[in-house]
C-alpha positions in Angstrom: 17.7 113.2 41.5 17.4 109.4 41.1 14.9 110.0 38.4 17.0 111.1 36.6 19.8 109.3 37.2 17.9 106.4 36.4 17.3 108.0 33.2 20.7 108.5 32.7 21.3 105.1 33.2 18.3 103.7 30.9 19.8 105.7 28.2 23.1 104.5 28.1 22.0 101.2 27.7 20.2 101.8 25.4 22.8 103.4 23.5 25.1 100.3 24.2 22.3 97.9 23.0 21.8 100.2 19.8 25.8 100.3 19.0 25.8 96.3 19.9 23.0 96.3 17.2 24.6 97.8 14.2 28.0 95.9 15.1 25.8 92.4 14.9 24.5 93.8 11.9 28.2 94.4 10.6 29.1 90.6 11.5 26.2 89.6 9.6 27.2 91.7 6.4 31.0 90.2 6.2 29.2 87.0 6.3 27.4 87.6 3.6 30.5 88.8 1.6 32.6 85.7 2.5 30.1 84.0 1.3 29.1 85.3 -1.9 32.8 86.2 -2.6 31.9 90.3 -2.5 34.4 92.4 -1.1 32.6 95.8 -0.7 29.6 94.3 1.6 32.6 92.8 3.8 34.2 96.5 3.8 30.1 97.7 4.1 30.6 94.8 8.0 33.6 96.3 8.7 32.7 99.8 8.7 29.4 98.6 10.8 31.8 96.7 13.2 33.3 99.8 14.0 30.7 102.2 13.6 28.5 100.4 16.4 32.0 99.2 18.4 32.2 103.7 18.6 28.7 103.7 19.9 28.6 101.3 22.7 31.7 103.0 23.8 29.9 106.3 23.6 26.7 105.0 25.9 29.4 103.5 28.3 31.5 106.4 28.9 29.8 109.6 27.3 26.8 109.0 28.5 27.6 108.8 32.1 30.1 112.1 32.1 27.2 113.9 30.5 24.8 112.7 33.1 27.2 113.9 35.5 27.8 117.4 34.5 24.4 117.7 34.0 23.5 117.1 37.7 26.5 119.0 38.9 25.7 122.6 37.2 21.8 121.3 38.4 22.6 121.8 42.5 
């Protein structure tokens, strides 16, 4: 059992680095479009912001239940 919850664990980090990826990503992009004056890549950061804000979130609560109902209907 603490092989896999270990695993359980590894994964939603990795999930919250992935999400805390893309959102980076989406800070990068409205950047870019302040700069250069371009309004759809800020709308194109935005939607990254929120796209990899919904992912973290996933790997920090999701993931977790998941793990937990997984090893519940295991015993």
């Amino acid at each position: 059992m603490d092989l896999i919850n270990d695993i359980i664990n590894l994964s939603s980090v990795a999930i919250m680095a992935f999400g805390a990826a893309i959102a980076l990503a989406g800070v990068v992009a409205i950047g870019e479009g302040k700069s250069q004056q371009n309004a759809a890549k800020q709308e194109e950061g935005m939607t990254k912001i929120v796209g990899g804000a919904i992912i973290a979130v996933a790997g920090l609560v999701l993931i977790p239940q998941i793990g937990e109902f997984i090893l519940s209907s295991a015993k």
